[in-house]
GUFI-151953 format. One record per residue: residue number from 1; x, y, z of N, C-alpha, C, O in turn. Coordinates in pm, whole numbers, plus 50000, padded with zeros to 5 digits. Example, Ala and Ser with C-alpha at 12.3 -4.5 7.8 and 13.67 -1.06 7.14 Angstrom:
<sites>
+-----+-------+-------+-------+-------+-------+-------+-------+-------+-------+-------+-------+-------+
:   i :  n_c1 :  n_c2 :  n_c3 : ca_c1 : ca_c2 : ca_c3 :  c_c1 :  c_c2 :  c_c3 :  o_c1 :  o_c2 :  o_c3 :
+-----+-------+-------+-------+-------+-------+-------+-------+-------+-------+-------+-------+-------+
:   1 : 51319 : 49431 : 50780 : 51230 : 49550 : 50780 : 51320 : 49670 : 50780 : 51424 : 49668 : 50846 :
:   2 : 51285 : 49775 : 50708 : 51367 : 49894 : 50714 : 51290 : 50003 : 50787 : 51341 : 50114 : 50804 :
+-----+-------+-------+-------+-------+-------+-------+-------+-------+-------+-------+-------+-------+
</sites>
This chain:
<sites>
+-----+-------+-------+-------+-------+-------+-------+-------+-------+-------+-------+-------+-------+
:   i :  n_c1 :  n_c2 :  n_c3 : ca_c1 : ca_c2 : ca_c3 :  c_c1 :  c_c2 :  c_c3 :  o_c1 :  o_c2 :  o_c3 :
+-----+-------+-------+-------+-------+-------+-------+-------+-------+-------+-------+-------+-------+
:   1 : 66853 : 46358 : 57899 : 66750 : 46255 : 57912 : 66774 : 46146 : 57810 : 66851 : 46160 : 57715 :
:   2 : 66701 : 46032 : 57834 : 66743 : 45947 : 57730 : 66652 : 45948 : 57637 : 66633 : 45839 : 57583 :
:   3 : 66593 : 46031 : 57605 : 66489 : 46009 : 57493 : 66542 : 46124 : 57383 : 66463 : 46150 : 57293 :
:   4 : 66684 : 46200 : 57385 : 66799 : 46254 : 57290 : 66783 : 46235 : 57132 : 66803 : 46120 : 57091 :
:   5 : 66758 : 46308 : 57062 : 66734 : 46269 : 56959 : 66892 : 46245 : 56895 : 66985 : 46319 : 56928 :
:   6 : 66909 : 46127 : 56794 : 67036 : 46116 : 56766 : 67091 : 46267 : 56676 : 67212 : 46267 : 56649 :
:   7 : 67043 : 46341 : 56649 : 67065 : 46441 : 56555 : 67133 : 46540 : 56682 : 67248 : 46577 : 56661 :
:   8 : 67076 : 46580 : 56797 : 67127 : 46619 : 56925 : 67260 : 46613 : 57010 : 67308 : 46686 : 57097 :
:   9 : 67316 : 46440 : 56921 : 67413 : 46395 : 57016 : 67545 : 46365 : 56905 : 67522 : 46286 : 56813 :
:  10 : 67635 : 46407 : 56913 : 67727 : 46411 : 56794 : 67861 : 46385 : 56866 : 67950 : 46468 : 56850 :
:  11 : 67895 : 46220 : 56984 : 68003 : 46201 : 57009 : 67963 : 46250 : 57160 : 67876 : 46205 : 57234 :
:  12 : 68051 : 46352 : 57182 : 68054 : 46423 : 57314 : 67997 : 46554 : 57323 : 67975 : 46619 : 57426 :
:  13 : 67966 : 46599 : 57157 : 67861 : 46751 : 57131 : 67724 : 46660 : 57155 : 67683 : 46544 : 57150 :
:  14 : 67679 : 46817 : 57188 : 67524 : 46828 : 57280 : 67465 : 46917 : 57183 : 67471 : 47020 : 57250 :
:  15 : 67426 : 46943 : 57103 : 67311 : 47048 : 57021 : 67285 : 47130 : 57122 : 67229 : 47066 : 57210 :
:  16 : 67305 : 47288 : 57164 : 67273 : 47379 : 57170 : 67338 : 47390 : 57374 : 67318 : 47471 : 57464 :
:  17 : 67438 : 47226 : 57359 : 67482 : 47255 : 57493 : 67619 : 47265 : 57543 : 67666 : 47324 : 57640 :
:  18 : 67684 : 47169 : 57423 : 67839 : 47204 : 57445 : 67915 : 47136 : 57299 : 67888 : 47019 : 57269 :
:  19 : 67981 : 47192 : 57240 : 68058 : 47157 : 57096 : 68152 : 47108 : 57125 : 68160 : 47117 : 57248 :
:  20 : 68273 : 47036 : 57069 : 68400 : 47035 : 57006 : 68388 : 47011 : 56895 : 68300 : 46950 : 56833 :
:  21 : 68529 : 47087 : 56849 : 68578 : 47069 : 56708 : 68721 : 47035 : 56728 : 68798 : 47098 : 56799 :
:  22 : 68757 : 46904 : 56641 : 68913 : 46875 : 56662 : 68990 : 46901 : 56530 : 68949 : 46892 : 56415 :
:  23 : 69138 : 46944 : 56588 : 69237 : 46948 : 56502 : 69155 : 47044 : 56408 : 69110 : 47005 : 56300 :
:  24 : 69134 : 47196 : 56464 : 69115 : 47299 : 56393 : 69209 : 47362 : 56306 : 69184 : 47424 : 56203 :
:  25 : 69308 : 47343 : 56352 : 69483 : 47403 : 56256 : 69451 : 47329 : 56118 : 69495 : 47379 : 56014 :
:  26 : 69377 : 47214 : 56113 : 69366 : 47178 : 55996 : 69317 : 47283 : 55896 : 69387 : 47310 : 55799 :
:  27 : 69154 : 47365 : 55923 : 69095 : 47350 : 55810 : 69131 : 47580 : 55867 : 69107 : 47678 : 55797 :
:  28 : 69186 : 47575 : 56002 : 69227 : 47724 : 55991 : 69402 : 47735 : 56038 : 69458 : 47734 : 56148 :
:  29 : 69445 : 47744 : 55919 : 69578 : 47710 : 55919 : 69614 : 47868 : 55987 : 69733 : 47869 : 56018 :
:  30 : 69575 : 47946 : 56004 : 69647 : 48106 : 56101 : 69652 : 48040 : 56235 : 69738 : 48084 : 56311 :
:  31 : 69558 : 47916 : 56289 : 69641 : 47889 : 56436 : 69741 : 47850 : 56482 : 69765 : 47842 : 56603 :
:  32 : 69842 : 47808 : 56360 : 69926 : 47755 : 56404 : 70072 : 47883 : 56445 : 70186 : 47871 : 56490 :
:  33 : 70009 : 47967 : 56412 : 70056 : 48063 : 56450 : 70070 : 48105 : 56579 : 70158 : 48188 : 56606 :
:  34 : 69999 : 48063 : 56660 : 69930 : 48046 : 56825 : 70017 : 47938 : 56848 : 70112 : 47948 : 56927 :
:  35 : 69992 : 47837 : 56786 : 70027 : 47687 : 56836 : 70215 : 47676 : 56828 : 70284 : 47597 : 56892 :
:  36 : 70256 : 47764 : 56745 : 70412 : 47721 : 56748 : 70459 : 47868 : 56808 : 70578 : 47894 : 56825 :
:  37 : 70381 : 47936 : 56830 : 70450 : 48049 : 56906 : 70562 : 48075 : 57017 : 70592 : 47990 : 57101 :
:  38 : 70621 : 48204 : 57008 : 70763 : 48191 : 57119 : 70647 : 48181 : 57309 : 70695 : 48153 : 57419 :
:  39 : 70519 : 48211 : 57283 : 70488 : 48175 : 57446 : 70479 : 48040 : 57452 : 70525 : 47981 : 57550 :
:  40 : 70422 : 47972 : 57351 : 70387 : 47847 : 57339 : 70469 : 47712 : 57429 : 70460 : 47627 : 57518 :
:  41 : 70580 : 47793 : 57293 : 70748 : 47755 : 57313 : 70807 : 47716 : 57456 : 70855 : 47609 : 57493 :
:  42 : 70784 : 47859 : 57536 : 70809 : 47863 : 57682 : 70760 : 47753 : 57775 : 70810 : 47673 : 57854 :
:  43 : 70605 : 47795 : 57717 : 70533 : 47675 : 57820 : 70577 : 47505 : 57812 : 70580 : 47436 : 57914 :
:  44 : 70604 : 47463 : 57702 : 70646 : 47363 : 57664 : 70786 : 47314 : 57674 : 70810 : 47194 : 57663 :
:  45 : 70887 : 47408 : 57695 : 71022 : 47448 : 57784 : 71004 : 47409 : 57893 : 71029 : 47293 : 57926 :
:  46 : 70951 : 47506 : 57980 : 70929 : 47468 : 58127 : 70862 : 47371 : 58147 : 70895 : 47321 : 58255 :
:  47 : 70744 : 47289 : 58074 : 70720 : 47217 : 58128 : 70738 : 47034 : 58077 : 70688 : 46937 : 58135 :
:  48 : 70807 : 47032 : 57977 : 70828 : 46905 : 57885 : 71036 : 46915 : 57895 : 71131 : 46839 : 57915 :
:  49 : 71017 : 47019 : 57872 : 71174 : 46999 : 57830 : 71188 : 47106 : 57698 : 71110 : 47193 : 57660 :
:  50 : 71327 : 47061 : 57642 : 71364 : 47135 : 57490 : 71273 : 47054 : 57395 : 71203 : 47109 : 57311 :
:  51 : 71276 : 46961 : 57408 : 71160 : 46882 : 57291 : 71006 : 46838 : 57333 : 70955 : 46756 : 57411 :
:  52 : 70965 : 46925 : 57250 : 70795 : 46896 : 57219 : 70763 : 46850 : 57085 : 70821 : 46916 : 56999 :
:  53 : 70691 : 46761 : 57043 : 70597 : 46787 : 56975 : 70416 : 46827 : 56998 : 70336 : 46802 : 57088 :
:  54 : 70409 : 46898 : 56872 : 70227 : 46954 : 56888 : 70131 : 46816 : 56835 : 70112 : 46764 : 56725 :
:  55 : 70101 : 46798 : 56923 : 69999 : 46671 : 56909 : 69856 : 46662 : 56883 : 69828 : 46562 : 56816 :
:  56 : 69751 : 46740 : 56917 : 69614 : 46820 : 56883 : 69564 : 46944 : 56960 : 69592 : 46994 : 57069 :
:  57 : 69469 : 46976 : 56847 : 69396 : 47075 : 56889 : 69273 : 47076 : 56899 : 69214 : 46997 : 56826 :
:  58 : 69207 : 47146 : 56973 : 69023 : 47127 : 56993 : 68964 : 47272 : 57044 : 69000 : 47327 : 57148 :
:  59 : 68887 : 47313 : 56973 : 68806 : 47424 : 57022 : 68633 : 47367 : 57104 : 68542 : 47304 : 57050 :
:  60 : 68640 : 47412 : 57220 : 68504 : 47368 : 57275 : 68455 : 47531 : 57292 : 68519 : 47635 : 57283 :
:  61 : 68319 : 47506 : 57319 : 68211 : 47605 : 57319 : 68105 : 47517 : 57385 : 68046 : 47424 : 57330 :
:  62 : 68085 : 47569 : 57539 : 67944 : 47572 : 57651 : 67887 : 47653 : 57563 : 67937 : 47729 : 57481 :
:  63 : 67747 : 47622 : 57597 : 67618 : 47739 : 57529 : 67552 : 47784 : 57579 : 67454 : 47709 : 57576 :
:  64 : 67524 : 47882 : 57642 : 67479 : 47961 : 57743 : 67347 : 47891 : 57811 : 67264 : 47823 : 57750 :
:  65 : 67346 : 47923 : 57954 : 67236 : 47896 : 58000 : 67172 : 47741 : 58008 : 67055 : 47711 : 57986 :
:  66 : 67256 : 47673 : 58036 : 67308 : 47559 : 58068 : 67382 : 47424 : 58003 : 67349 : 47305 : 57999 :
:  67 : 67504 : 47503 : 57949 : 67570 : 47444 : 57839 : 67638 : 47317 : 57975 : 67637 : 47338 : 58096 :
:  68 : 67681 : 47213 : 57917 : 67677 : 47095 : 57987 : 67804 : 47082 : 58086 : 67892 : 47160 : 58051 :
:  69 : 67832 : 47021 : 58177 : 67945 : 46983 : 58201 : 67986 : 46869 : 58186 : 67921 : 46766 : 58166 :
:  70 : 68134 : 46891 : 58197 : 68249 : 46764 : 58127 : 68268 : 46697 : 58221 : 68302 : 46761 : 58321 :
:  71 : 68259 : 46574 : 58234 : 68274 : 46502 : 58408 : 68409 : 46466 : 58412 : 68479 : 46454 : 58310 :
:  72 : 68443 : 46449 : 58514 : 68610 : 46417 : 58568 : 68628 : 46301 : 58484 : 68550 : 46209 : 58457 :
:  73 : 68816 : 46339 : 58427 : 68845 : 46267 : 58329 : 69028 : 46311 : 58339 : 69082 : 46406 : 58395 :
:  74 : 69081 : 46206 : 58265 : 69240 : 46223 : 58248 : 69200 : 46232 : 58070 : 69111 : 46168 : 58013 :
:  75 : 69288 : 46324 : 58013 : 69281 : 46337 : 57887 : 69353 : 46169 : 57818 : 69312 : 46092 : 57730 :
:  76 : 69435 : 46166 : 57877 : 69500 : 45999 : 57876 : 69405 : 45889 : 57837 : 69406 : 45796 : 57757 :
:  77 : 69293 : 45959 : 57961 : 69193 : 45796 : 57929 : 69162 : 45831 : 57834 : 69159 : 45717 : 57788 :
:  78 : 69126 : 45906 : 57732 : 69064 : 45912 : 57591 : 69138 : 45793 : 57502 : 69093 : 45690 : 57451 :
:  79 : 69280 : 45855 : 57506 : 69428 : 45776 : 57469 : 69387 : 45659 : 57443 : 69341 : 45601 : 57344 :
:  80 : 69414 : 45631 : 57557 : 69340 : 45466 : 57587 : 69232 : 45431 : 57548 : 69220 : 45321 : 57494 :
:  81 : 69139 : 45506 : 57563 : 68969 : 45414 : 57550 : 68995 : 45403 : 57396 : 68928 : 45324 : 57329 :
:  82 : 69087 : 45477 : 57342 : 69071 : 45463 : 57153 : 69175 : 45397 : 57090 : 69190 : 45378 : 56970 :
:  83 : 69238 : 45368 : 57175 : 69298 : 45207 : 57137 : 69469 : 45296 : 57168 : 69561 : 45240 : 57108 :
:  84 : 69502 : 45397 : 57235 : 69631 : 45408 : 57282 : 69700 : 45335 : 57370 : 69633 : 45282 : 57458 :
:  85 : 69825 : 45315 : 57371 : 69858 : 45225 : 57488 : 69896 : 45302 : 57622 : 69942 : 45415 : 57641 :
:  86 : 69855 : 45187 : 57717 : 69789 : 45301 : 57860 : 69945 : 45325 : 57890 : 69953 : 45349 : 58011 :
:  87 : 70044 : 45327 : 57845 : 70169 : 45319 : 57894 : 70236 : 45423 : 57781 : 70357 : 45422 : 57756 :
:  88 : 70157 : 45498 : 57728 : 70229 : 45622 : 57648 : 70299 : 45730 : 57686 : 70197 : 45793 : 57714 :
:  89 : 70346 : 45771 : 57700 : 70415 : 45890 : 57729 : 70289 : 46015 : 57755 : 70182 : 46039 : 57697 :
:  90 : 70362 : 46082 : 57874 : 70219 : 46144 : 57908 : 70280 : 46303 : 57850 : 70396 : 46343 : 57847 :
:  91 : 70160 : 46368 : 57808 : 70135 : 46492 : 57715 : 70122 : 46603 : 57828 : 70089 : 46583 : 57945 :
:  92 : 70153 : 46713 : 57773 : 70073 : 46833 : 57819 : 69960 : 46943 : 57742 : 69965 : 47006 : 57636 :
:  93 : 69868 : 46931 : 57838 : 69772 : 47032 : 57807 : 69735 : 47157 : 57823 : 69747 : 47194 : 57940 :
:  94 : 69690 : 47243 : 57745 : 69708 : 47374 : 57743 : 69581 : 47396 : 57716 : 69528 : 47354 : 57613 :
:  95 : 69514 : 47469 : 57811 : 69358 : 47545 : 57823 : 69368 : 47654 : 57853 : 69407 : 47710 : 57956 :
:  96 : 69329 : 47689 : 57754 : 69363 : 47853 : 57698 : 69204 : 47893 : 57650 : 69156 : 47865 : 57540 :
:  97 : 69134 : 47965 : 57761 : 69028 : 48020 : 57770 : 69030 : 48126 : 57666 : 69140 : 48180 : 57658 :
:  98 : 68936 : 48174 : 57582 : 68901 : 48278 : 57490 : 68781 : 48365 : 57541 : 68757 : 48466 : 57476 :
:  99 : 68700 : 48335 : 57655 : 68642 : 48425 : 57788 : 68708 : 48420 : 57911 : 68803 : 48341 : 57918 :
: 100 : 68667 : 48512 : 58050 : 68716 : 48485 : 58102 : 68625 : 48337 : 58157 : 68512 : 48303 : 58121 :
: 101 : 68717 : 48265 : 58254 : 68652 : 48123 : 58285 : 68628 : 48174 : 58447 : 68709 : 48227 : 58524 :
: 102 : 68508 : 48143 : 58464 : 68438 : 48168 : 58612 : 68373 : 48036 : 58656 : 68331 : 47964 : 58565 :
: 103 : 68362 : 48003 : 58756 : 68295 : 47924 : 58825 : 68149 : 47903 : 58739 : 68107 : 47801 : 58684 :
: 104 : 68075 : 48065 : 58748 : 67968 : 47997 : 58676 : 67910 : 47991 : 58497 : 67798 : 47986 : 58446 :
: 105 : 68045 : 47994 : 58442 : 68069 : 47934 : 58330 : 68132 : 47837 : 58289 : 68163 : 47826 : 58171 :
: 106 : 68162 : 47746 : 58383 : 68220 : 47627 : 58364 : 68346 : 47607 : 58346 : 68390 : 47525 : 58265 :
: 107 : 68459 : 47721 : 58459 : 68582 : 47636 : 58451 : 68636 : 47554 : 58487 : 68588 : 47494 : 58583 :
: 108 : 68778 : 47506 : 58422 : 68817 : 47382 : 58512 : 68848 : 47398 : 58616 : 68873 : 47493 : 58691 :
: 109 : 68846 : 47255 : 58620 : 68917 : 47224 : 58783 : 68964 : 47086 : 58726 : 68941 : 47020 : 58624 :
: 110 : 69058 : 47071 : 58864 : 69195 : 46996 : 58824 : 69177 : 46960 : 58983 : 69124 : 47032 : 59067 :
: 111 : 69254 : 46787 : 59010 : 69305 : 46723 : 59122 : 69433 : 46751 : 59136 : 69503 : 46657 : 59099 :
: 112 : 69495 : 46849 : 59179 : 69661 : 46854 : 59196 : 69701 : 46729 : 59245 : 69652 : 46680 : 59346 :
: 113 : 69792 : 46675 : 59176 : 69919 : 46551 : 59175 : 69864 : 46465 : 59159 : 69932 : 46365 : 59179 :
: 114 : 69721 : 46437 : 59117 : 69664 : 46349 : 59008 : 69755 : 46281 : 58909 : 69760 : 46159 : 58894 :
: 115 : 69795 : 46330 : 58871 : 69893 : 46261 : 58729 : 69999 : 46172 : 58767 : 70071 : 46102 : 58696 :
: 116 : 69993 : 46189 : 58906 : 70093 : 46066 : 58937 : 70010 : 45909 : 58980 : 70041 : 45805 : 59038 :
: 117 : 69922 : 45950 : 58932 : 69875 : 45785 : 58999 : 69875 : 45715 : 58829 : 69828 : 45602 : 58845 :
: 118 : 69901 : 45731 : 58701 : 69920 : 45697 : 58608 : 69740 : 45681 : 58573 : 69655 : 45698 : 58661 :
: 119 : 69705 : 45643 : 58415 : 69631 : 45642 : 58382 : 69482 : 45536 : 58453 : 69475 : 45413 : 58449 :
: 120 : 69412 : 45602 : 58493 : 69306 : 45521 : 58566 : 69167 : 45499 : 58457 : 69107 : 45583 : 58390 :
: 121 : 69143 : 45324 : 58473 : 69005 : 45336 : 58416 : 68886 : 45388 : 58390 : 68797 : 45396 : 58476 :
: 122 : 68873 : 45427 : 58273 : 68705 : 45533 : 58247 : 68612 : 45454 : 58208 : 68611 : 45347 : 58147 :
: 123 : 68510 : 45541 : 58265 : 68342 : 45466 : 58242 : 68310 : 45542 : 58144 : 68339 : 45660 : 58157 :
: 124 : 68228 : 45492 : 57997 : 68164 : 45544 : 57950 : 68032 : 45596 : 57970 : 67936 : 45523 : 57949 :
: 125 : 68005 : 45790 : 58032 : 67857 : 45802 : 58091 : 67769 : 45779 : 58001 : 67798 : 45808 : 57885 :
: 126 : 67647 : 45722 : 58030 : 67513 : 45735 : 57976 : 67486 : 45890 : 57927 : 67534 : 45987 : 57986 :
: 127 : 67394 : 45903 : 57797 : 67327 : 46032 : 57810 : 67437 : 46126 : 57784 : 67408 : 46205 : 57694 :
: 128 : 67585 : 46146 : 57847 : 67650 : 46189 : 57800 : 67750 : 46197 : 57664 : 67786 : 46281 : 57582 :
: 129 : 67774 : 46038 : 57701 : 67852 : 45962 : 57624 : 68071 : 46008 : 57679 : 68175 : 45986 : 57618 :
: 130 : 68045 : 46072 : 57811 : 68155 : 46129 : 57819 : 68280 : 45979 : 57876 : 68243 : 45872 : 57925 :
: 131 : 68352 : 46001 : 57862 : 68455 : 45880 : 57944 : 68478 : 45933 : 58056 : 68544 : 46037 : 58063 :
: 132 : 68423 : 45863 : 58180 : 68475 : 45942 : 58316 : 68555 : 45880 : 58402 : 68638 : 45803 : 58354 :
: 133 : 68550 : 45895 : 58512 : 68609 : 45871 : 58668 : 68528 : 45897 : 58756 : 68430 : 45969 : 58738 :
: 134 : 68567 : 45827 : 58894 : 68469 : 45912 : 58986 : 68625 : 46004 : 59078 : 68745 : 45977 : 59073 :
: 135 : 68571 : 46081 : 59132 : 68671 : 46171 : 59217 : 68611 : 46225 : 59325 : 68489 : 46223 : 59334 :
: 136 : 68686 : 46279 : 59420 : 68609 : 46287 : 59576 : 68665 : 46447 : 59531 : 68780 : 46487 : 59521 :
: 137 : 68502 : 46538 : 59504 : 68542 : 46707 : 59465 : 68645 : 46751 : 59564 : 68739 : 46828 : 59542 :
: 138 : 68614 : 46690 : 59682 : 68694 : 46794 : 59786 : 68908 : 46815 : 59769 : 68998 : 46889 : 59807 :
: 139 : 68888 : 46711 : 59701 : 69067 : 46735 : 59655 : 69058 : 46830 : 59522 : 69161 : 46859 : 59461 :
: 140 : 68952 : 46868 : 59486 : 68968 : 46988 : 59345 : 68992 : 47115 : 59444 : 68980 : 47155 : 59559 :
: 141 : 69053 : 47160 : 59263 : 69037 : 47306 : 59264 : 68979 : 47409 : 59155 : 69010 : 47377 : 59040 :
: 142 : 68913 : 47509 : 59165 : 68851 : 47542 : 59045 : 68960 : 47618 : 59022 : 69026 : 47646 : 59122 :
: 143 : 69011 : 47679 : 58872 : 69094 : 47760 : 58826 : 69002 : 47887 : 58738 : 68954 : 47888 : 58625 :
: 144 : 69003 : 47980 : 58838 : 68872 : 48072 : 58757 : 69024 : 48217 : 58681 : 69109 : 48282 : 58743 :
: 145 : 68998 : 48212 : 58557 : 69117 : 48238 : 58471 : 69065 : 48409 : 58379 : 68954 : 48422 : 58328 :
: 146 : 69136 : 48483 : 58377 : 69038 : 48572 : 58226 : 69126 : 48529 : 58130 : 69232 : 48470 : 58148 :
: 147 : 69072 : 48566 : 58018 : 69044 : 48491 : 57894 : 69231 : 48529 : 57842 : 69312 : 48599 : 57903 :
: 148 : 69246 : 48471 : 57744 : 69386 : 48472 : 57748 : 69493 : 48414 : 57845 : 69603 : 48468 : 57839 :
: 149 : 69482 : 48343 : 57906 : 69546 : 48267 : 58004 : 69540 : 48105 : 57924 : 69465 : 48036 : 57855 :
: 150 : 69690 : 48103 : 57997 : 69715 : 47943 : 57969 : 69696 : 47874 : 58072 : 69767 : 47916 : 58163 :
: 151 : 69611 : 47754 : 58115 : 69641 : 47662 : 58222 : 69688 : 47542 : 58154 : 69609 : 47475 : 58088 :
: 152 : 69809 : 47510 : 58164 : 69869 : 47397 : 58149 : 69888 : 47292 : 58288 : 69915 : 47316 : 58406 :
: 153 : 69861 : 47163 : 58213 : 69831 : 47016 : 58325 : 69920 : 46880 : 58229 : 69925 : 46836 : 58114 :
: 154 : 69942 : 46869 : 58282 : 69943 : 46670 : 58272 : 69823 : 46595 : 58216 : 69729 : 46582 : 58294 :
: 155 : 69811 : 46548 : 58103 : 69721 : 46473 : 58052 : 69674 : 46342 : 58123 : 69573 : 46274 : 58105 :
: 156 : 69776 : 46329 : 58209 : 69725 : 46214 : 58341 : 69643 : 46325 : 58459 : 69627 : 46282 : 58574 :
: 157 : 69604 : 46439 : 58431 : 69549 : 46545 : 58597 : 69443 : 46491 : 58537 : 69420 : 46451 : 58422 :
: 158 : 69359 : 46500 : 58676 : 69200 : 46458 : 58673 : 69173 : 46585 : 58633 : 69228 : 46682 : 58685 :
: 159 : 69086 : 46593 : 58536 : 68994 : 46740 : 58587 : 68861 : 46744 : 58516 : 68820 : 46644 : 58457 :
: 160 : 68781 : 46878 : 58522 : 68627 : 46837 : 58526 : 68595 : 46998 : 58437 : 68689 : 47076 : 58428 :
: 161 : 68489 : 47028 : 58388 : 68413 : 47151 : 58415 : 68260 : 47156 : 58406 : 68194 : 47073 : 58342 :
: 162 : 68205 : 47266 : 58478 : 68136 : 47281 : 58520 : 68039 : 47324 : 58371 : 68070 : 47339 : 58252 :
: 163 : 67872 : 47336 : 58471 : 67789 : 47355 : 58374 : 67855 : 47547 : 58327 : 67953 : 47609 : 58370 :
: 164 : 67766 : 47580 : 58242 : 67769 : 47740 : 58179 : 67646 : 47730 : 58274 : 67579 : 47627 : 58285 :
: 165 : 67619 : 47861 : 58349 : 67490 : 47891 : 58388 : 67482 : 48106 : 58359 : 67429 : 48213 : 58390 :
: 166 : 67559 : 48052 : 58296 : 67559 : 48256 : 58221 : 67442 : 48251 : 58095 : 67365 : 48167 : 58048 :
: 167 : 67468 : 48361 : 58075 : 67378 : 48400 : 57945 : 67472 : 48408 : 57817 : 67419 : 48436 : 57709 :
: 168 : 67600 : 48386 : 57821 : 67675 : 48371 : 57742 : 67714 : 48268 : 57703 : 67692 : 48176 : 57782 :
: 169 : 67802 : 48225 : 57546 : 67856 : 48101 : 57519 : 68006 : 48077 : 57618 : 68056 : 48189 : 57629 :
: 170 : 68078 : 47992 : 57679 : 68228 : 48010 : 57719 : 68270 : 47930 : 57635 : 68219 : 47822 : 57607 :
: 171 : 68386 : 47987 : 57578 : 68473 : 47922 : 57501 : 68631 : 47906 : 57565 : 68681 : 47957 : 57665 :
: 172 : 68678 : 47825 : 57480 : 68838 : 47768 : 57541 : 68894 : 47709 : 57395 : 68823 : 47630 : 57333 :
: 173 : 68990 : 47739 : 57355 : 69104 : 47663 : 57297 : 69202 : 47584 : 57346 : 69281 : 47626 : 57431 :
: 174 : 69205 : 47462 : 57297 : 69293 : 47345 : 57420 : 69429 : 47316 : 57313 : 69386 : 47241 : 57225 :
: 175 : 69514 : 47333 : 57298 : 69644 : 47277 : 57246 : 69719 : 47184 : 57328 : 69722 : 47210 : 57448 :
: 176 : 69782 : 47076 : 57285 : 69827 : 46964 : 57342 : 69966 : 46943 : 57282 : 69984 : 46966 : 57163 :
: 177 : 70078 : 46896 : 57372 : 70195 : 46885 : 57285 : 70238 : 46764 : 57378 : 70342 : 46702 : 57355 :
+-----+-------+-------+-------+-------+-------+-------+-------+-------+-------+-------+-------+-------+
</sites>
């Protein structure tokens, strides 16, 4: 609603509805233990090539019982909306659930071959404050994952998640290279 108290709204955190924390390797240096790992490695093999670099990290947390959803977005447009150039080299992302991710805890979903239309303009939402897109759902797909799983995408894929409507928090660790 718009009557949010500013203490409530912290960026794209929601008080008691959905967190991030960025570039956690900073202040808990054991993730990087995760982050340069031989699976890591693989994924970033197969899907970049022999050369990666690790570019950020972010821990999010839904909060049970109607922790918010993330509206359709290219991680790219962030890039951009913060002064990247829309012509950067595109990243991969790694969503790496720490529950399992169900439909009705808010997993992603992704536009397959999205990433080829290159970076598309975002709206900043109201109330949310999220950077979005609009997208026609019916080209999604939800990726319902258990916990420990990597879904890796293209920082140009559209994708979205859903509200939490569990009684639990869902969490995800996102690494980017």
């Amino acid at each position: 609603s718009s009557d949010v108290c500013s203490s409530d709204l912290l960026g794209i955190s929601h008080r008691g509805k959905r967190y991030f924390a960025n570039e956690c390797q900073r202040e808990q240096p054991a993730l990087r233990q995760m982050l340069f790992s031989p699976v890591m490695a693989d994924v970033c093999r197969a899907t970049l090539g022999d050369t990666a670099y690790f570019f950020f990290d972010q821990y999010v947390v839904k909060g049970p019982e109607g922790g918010l959803p993330f509206s359709w977005h290219q991680d790219s447009g962030y890039v951009v909306a913060y002064g990247g150039p829309p012509d950067h080299a595109p990243y991969l992302t790694c969503w790496c659930p720490l529950d399992d991710a169900t439909l009705e805890n808010g997993t992603v979903r992704v536009v397959p071959g999205s990433h080829r239309a290159g970076v598309i303009p975002h709206v900043k939402r109201e109330g949310s404050n999220d950077l979005a897109v609009d997208v026609n759902e019916a080209d999604s797909i939800a990726l319902e994952v258990p916990a420990g799983s990597i879904v890796a995408f293209a920082s140009m894929t559209l994708h979205a998640t859903g509200a939490n409507r569990t009684d639990r928090p869902r969490r995800v660790y996102l690494a980017q290279y």
